[in-house]
C-alpha positions as CSV (number, residue, x, y, z in Angstrom):
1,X,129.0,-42.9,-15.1
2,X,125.4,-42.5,-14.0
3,X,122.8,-45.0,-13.5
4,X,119.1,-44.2,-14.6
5,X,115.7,-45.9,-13.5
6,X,114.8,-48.4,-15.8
7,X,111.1,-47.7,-14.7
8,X,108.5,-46.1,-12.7
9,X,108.4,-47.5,-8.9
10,X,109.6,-47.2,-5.6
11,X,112.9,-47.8,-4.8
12,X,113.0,-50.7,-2.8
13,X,117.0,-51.3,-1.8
14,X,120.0,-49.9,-2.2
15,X,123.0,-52.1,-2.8
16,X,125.6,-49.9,-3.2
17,X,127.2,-46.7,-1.0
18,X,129.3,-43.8,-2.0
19,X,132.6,-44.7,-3.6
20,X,132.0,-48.3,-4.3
21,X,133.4,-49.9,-7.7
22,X,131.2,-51.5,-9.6
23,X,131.3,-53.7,-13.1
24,X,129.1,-53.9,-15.8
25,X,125.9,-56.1,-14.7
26,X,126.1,-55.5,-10.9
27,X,122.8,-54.8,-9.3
28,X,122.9,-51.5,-7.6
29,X,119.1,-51.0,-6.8
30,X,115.9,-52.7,-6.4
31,X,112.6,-51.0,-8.1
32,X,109.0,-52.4,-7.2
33,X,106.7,-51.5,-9.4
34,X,103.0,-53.2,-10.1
35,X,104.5,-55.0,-7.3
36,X,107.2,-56.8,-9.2
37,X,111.0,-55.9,-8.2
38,X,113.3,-55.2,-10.8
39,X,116.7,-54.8,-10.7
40,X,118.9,-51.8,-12.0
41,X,122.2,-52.9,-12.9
42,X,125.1,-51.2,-13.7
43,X,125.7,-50.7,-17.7
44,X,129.8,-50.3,-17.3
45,X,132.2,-50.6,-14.6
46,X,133.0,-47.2,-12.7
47,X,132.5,-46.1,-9.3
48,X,129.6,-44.5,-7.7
49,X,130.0,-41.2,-7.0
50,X,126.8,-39.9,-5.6
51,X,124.0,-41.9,-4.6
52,X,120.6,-39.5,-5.5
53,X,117.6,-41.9,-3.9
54,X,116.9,-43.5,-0.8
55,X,115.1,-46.3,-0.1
56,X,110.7,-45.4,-0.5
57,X,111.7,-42.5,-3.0
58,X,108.8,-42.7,-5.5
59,X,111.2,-42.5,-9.6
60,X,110.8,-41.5,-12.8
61,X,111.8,-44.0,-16.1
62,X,114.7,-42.2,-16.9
63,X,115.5,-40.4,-13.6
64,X,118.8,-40.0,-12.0
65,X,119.6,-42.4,-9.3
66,X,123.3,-42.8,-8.9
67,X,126.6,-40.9,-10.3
C-alpha cells in the first residue's frame, strides 16, 4: 500500500510508525497548508512499511509519504 499527499504543505504530524496496521479511513498524517491542517487518511487497510517524511518536510500533491 502507499499513501500519497493529498496536497501541497508541510507535514505537520505523524500518526503512525513503521509496521503499524492500519484500516481504511485512519489518519496517518497531518498537512498544513494556507494554514489549514488536513488530514491524510489511509485509502485501504495494510501496514506501513516505510515511513518517507518527517515532521516540517515541505510535499508535493501526489508525493510519496508512506509504504
Amino acid at each position: 500500500m502507499k499513501i500519497l499527499a493529498n496536497m501541497s504543505g508541510i507535514i505537520n504530524d505523524i500518526r503512525v510508525k513503521e509496521g503499524d496496521l492500519v484500516k481504511a479511513g485512519d489518519v496517518v498524517a497531518v498537512i498544513e497548508s494556507m494554514k489549514m491542517l488536513i488530514d491524510v487518511k489511509a485509502e485501504a487497510p495494510g501496514l506501513i512499511m516505510k515511513v518517507v517524511c518527517q515532521v516540517e518536510d515541505f510535499v508535493q500533491e501526489g508525493q510519496l509519504l508512506f509504504e
